[in-house]
C-alpha positions as CSV (number, residue, x, y, z in Angstrom):
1,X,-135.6,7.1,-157.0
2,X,-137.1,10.7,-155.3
3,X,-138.4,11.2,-159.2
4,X,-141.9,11.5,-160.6
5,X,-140.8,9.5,-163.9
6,X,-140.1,6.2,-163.7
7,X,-138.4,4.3,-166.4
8,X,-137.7,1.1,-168.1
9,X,-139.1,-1.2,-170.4
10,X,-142.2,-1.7,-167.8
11,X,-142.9,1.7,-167.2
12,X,-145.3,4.2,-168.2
13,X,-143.6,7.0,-170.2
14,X,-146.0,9.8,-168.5
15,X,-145.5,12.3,-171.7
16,X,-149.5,13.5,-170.7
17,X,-147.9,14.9,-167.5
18,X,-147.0,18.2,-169.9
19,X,-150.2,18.9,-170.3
20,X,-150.9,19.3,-166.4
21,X,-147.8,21.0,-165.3
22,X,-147.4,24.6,-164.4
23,X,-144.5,26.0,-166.7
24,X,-143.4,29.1,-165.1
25,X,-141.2,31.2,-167.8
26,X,-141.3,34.7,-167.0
27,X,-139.3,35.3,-169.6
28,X,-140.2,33.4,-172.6
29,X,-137.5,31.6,-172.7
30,X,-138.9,28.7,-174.1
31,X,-141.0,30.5,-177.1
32,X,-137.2,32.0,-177.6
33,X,-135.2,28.8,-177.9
34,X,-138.2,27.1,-180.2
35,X,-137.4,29.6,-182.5
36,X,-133.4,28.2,-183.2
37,X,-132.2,30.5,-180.5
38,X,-130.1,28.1,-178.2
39,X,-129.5,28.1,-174.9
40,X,-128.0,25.5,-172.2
41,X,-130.7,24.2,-169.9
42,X,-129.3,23.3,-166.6
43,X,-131.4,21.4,-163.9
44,X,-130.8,19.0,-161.2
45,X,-132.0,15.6,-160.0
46,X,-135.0,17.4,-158.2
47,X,-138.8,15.9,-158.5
48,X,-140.1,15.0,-161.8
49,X,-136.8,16.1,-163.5
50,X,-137.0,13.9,-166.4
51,X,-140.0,16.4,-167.7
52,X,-137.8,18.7,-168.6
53,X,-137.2,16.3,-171.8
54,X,-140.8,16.4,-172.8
55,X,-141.3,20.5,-171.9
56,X,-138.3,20.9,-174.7
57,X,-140.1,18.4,-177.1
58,X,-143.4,20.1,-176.5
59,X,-142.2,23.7,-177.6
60,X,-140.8,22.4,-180.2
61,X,-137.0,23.2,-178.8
62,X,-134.3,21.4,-181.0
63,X,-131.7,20.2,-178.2
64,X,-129.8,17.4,-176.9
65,X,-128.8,15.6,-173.7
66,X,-125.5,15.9,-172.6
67,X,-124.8,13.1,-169.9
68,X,-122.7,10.7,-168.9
69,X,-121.2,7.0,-169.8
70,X,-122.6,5.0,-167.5
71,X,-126.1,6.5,-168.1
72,X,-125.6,5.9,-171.8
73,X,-125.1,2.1,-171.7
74,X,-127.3,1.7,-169.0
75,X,-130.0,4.3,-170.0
76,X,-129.4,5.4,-173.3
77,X,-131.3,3.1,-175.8
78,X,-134.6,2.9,-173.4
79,X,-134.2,6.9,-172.9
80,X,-134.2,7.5,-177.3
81,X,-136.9,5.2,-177.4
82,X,-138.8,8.3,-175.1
83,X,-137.8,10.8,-176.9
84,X,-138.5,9.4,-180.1
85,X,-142.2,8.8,-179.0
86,X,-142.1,12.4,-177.6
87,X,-141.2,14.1,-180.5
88,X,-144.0,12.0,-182.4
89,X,-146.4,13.3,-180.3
90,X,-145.7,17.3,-179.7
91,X,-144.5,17.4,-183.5
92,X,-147.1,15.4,-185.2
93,X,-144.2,14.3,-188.1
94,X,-142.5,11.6,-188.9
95,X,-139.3,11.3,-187.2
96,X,-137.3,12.1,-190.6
97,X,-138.8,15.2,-190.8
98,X,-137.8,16.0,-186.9
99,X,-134.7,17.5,-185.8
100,X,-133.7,14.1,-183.4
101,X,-132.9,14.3,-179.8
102,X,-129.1,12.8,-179.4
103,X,-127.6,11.9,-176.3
104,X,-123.9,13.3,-175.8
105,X,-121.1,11.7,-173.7
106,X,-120.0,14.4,-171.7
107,X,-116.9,11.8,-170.8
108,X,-116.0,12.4,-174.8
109,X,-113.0,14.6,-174.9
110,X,-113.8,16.3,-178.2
111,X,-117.6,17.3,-175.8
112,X,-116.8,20.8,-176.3
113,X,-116.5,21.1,-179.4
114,X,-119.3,18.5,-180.6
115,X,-121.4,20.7,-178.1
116,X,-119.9,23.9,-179.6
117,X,-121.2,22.6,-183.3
118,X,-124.8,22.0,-181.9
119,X,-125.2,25.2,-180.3
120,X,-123.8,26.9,-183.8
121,X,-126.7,24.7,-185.9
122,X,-129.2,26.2,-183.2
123,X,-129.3,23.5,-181.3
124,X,-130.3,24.1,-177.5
125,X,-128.1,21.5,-174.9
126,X,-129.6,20.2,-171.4
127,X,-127.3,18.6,-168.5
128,X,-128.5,17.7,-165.3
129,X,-125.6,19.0,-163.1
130,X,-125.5,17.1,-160.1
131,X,-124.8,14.1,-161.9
132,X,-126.2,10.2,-161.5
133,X,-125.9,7.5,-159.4
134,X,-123.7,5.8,-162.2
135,X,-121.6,8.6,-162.7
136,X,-118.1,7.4,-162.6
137,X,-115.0,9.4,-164.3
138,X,-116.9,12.4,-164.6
139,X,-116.8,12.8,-160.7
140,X,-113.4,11.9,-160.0
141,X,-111.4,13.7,-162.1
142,X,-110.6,17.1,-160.4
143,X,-109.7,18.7,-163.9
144,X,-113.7,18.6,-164.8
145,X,-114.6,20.1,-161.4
146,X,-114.4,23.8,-159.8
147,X,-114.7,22.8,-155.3
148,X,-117.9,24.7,-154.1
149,X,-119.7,25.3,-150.9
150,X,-123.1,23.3,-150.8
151,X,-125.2,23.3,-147.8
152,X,-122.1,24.3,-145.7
153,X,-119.5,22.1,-147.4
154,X,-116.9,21.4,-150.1
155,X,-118.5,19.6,-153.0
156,X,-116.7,19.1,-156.5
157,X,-119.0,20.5,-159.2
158,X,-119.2,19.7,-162.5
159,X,-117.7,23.1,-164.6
160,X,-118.2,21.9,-168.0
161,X,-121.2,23.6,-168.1
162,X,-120.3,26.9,-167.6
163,X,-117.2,26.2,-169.5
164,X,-118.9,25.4,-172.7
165,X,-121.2,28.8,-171.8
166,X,-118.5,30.5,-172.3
167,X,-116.3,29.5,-174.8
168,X,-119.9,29.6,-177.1
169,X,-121.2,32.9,-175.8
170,X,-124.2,31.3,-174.5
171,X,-126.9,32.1,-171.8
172,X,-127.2,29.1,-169.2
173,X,-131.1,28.4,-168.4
174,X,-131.5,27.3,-164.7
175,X,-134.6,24.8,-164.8
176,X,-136.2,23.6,-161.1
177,X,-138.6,20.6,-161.4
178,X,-141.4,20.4,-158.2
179,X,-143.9,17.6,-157.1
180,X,-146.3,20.2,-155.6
181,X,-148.8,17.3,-154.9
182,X,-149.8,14.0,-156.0
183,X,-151.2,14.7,-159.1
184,X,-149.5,18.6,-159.7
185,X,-146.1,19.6,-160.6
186,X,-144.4,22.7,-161.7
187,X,-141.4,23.8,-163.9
188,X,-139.3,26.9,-162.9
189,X,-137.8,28.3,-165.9
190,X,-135.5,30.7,-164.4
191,X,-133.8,33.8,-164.8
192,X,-131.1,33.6,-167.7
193,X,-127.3,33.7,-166.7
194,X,-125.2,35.4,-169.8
195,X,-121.8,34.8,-169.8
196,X,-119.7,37.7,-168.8
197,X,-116.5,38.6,-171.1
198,X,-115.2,41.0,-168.7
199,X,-113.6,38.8,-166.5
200,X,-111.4,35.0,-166.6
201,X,-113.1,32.1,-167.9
202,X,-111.8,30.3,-164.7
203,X,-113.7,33.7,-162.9
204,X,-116.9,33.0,-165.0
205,X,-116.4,29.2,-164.3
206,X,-116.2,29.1,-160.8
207,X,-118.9,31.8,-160.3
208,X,-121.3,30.5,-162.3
209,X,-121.5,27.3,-161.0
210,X,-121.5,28.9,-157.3
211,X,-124.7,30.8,-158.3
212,X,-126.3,27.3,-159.6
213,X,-126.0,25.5,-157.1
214,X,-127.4,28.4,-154.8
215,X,-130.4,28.3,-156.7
216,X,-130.9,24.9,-156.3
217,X,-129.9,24.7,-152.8
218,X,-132.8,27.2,-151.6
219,X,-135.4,25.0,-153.4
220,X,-133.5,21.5,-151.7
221,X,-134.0,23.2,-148.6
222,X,-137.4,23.9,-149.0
223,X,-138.1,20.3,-150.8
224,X,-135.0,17.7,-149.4
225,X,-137.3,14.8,-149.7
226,X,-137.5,15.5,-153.7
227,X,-134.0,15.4,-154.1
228,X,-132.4,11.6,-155.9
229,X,-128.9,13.3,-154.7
230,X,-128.7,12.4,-151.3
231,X,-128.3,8.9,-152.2
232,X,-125.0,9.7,-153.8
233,X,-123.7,13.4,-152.5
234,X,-120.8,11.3,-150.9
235,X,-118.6,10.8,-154.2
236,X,-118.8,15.1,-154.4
237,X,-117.5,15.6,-151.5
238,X,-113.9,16.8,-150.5
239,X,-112.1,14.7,-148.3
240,X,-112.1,16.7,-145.5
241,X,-115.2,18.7,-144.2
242,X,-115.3,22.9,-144.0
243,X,-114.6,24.2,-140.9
244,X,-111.8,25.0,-138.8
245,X,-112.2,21.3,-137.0
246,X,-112.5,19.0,-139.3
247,X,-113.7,16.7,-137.2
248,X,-116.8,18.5,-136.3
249,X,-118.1,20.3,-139.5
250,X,-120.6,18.5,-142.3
251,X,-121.0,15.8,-138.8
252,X,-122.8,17.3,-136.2
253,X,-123.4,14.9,-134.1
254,X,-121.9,11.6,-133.6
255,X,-123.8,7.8,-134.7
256,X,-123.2,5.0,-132.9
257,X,-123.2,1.9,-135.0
258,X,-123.9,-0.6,-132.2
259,X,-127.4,1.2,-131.2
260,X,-130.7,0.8,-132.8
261,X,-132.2,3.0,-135.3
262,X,-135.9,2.5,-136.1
263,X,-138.1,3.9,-139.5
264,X,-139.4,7.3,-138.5
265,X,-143.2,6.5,-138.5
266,X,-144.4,9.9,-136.8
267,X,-143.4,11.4,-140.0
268,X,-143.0,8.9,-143.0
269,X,-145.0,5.9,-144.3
270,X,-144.0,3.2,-146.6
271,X,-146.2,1.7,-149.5
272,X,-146.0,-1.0,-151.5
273,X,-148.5,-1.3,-154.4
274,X,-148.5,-3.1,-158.1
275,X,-145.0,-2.1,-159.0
276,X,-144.5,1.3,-156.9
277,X,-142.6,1.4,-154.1
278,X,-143.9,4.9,-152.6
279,X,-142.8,7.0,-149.5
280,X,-145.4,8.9,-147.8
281,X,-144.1,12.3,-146.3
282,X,-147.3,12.6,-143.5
283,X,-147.5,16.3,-142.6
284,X,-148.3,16.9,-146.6
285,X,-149.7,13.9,-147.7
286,X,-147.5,14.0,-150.5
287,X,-145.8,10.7,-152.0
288,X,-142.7,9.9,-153.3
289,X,-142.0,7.5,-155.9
290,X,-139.0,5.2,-154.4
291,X,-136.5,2.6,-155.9
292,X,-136.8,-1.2,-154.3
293,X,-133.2,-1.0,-153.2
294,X,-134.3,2.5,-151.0
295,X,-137.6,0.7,-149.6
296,X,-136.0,-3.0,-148.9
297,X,-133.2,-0.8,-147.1
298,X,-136.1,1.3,-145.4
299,X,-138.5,-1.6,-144.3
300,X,-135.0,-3.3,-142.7
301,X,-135.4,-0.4,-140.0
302,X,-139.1,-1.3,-139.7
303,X,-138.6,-3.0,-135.8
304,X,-135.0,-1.5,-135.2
305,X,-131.7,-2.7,-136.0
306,X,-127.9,-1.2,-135.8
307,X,-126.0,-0.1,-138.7
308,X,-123.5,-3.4,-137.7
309,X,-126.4,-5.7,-138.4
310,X,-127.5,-3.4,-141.5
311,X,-124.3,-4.2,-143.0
312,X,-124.6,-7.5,-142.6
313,X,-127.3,-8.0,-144.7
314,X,-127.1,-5.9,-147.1
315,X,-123.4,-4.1,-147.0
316,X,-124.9,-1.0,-147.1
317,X,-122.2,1.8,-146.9
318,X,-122.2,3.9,-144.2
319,X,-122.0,7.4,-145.6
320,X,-126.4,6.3,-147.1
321,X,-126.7,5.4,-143.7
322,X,-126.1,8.7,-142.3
323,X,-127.7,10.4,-145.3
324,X,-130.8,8.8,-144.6
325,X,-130.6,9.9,-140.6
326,X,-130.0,13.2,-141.7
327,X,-132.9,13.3,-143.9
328,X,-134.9,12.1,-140.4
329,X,-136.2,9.0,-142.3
330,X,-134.4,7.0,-139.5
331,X,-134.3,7.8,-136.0
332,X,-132.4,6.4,-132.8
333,X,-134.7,4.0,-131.6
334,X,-136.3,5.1,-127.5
């Protein structure tokens, strides 16, 4: 994973990583929502997005995490245990005394109006909107998505979001998560979006979730290396690119499977140490904390092989294998 949290039962929690982030909330939104004034916090898969979890905790924000099935079986239990330890250290109580992070199924059917109930008890909610790697239904049914335009092509988006927004009456909080260096990060709480009345909820809907994914698009462009999404932006997309040829559009140029493609060292490093896997982005000298299946794939490239052979060994599908030329991590071997 692009994250600056790892987890499992191995890993280091990192809840002292609060204490050295730069919160940015020009609006106090966070001293608002502590005080049982709820909003929906809405971030993406972007840097050290998990500490947005322990930001909440530390201000003392009641909320819960709305995601989906597969990240509950897979993710849940390990994920309470974190959040009980957070709230036992930013609240200094015992747990019974503590309003309790719960995670929500967003693949529920009665979501809504379980997320309705906790919004009404002063209960902030948090999604992360561009999904998981596990995400399954919840991507695939069109009913729960609004088609948007996202760094110039059709993507289904997730519009439960906005829908709960507003059938409650409540002010979506965009949140931006940055690995500004090794040891720094930073926390955009941004500008609120209030629901407007005045028009559809289908208008507000499909707005709404435009203007998201605008914000985060001009911070992916500005950090694409930070983003866990392009390992699974595939299953978003439409099945047919924008543009008036489809064959051209989201594919500007054309791969050849039977050529080699080599690890782009000029720009990237690899490293391996204890039980990190990093990637080392060389202009900046900034690292990013990578999965083993992302740096077994990447060290395969190491010498130069073709996406044929790639497959071979480790099936790997061939819409990752473009993602990770587009991201200039590989590159057609001279």
């Amino acid at each position: 994973m692009l994250n600056g949290i790892s987890h499992g039962p191995d890993r280091p929690n990192y809840l002292h990583l609060v204490d050295t982030t730069n919160i940015k909330d020009h609006q106090n939104i966070l001293k608002k929502a502590s005080s049982k004034s709820p909003y929906i916090f809405c971030t993406f898969h972007l840097g050290s997005y998990r500490l947005i979890n322990f930001i909440l905790a530390s201000n003392k924000i009641p909320f819960n995490l709305i995601t989906d099935d597969n990240y509950i079986k897979s993710q849940g239990e390990y994920s309470k245990l974190l959040f009980d330890n957070a709230l036992n250290k930013f609240y200094n109580k015992s747990l019974e005394e503590v309003t309790p992070i719960d995670i929500l199924n967003a693949e529920n059917p009665n979501i809504a109006f379980e997320a309705s109930r906790k919004l009404k008890e002063g209960c902030s909610l948090l999604f992360y909107i561009d999904g998981n790697t596990g995400v399954g239904g919840v991507l695939h049914n069109k009913e729960k998505n609004v088609k948007i335009n996202f760094l110039n092509h059709e993507i289904y988006a997730r519009k439960g979001i906005a829908f709960i927004s507003y059938l409650t009456n409540t002010p979506i909080v965009p949140v931006i998560n940055l690995r500004t260096g090794w040891l720094d990060r930073e926390t955009h709480i941004l500008p609120l979006i209030h629901p407007n009345k005045d028009i559809s909820r289908n208008e507000y809907i499909d707005s709404t979730t435009k203007s998201l994914y605008k914000i985060f698009e001009t911070y992916l462009k500005k950090y694409p290396e930070q983003w866990e999404g392009w390992f699974y932006i595939h299953k978003f997309m439409s099945s047919k690119p924008k543009g008036k040829n489809n064959k051209q559009g989201f594919h500007e140029y054309m791969i050849d499977v039977d050529k080699d493609y080599i690890f782009n060292f000029e720009y990237f490093g690899l490293m391996d140490y204890n039980i990190k896997k990093c990637l080392l982005h060389k202009s900046t000298f900034e690292t990013s904390i990578i999965d083993d299946t992302l740096f077994k794939t990447l060290s395969l490239f190491k010498s130069g092989i073709t996406y044929n052979q790639l497959k071979q060994i480790n099936n790997l599908p061939f819409e990752q294998f473009e993602e990770l030329i587009k991201l200039n991590l590989i590159i057609l071997k001279k």
